[in-house]
C-alpha positions as CSV (number, residue, x, y, z in Angstrom):
1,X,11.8,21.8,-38.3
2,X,13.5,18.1,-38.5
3,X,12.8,18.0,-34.9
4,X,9.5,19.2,-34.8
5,X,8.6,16.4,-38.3
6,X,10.4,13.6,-35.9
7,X,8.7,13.9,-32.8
8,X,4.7,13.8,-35.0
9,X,4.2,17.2,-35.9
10,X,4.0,18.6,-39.5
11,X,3.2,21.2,-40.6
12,X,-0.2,20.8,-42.4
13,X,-1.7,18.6,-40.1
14,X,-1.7,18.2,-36.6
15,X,0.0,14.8,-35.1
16,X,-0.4,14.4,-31.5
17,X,1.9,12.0,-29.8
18,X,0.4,9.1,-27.9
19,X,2.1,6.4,-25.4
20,X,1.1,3.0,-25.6
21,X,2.5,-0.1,-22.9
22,X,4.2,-1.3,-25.9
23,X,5.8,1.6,-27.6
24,X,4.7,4.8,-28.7
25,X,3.0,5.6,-31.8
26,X,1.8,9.1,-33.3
27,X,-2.3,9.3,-34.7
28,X,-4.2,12.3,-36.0
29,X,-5.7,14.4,-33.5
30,X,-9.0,13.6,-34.9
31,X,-9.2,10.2,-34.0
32,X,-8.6,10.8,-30.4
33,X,-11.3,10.0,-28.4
34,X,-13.0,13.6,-26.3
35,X,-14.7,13.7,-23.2
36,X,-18.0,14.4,-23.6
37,X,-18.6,14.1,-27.2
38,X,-21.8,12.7,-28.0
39,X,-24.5,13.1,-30.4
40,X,-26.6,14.7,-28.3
41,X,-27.1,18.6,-28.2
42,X,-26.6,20.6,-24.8
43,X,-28.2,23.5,-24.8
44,X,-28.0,26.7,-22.8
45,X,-31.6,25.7,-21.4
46,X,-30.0,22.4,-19.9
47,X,-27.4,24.2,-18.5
48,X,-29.9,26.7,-17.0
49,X,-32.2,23.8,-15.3
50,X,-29.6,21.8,-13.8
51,X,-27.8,25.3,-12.5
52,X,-30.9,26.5,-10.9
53,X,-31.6,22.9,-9.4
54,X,-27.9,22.3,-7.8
55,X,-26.4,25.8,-7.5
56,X,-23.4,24.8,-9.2
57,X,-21.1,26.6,-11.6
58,X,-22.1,26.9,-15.2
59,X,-19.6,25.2,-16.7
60,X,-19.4,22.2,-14.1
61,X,-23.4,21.8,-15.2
62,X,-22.2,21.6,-19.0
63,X,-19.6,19.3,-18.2
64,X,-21.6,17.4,-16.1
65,X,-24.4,17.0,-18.5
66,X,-21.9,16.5,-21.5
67,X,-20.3,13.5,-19.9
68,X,-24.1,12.2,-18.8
69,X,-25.3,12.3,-22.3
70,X,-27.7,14.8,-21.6
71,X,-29.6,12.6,-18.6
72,X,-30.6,15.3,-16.1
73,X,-30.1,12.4,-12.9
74,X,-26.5,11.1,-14.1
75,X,-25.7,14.9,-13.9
76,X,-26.7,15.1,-10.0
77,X,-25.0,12.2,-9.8
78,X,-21.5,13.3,-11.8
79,X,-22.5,16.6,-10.3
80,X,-22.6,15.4,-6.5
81,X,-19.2,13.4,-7.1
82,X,-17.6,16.2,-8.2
83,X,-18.9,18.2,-4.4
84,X,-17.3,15.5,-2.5
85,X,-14.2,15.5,-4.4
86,X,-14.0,19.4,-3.7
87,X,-15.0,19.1,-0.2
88,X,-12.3,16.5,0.4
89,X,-9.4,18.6,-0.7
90,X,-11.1,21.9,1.2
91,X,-11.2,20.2,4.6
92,X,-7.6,19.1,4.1
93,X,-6.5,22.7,4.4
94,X,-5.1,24.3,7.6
95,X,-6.8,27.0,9.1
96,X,-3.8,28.2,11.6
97,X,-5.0,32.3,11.3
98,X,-7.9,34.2,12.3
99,X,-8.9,36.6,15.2
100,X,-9.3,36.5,18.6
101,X,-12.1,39.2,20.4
102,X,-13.2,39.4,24.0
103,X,-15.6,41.5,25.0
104,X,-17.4,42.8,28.4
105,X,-20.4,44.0,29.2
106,X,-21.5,47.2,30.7
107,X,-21.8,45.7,34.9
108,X,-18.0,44.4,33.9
109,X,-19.4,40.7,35.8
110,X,-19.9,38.7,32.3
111,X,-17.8,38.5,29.4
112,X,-17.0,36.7,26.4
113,X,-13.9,35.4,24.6
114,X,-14.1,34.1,20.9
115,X,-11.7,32.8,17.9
116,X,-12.8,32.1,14.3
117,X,-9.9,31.1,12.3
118,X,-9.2,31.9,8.5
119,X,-6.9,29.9,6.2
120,X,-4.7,32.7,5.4
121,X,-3.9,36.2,7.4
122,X,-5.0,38.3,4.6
123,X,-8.8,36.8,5.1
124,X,-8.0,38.2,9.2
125,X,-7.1,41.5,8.2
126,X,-10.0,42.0,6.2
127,X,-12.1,44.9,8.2
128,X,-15.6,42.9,7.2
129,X,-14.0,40.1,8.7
130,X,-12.7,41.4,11.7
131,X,-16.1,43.1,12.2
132,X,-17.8,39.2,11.9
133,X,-15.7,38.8,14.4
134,X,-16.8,41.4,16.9
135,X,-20.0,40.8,15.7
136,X,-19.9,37.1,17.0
137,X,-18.3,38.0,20.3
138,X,-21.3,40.3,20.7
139,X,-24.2,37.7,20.0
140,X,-22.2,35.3,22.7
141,X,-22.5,37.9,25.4
């Protein structure tokens, strides 16, 4: 317990410990500052409108509209942001597996030869994607 009373905790009340440049200091967990805390109400209608407009998941619209203040257009905005950030670390990923399918048709004079690549080997063993695949390589023909 000696440990737990030096480094800001006690037992009553919650002490979370905070660095400053200077040194570092313990304050209440109360007068930390939260993300998204502001007086006004979001409610599950909000949510509902800016998840039908953008698609998005429902708790990125919450968040989005909880750091906007409620503004509908700063949460398209925090909301659009947010995409590119996730489409930046997607197209960083390697897609090394996938299937290959080549395919003739009934003369035997024309074929086709295709590759769609997957990020992992599971995703190519899948039979709904393997049949994507066959699929595709049939359309080419």
């Amino acid at each position: 317990m000696a440990t737990l009373l030096r480094r800001g905790f006690t037992a009553g009340r919650a002490l979370i410990p905070v660095a400053h440049a200077a040194s570092r200091s313990v304050r209440p967990a109360a007068a930390l500052s939260l993300r998204g805390m502001s007086s006004v109400k979001i409610s599950a209608a909000m949510v509902k409108e800016l998840r039908d407009k953008t698609g998005s998941p429902m708790m990125d619209c919450k968040r989005a509209l909880e750091d906007a203040a409620g503004d509908q257009a700063k949460a398209l905005e925090w909301l659009r942001k947010k995409g590119i950030a996730t489409a930046a670390k997607k197209e960083s990923r390697r897609s090394a597996d996938g299937l290959v399918c080549a395919l003739l048709d009934a003369s035997g004079k024309r074929g086709s030869v295709v590759e769609v690549n997957s990020e992992t080997d599971f995703v190519a063993r899948n039979p709904i994607f393997q049949s994507f695949v066959r699929d595709v390589c049939a359309l080419h023909l």
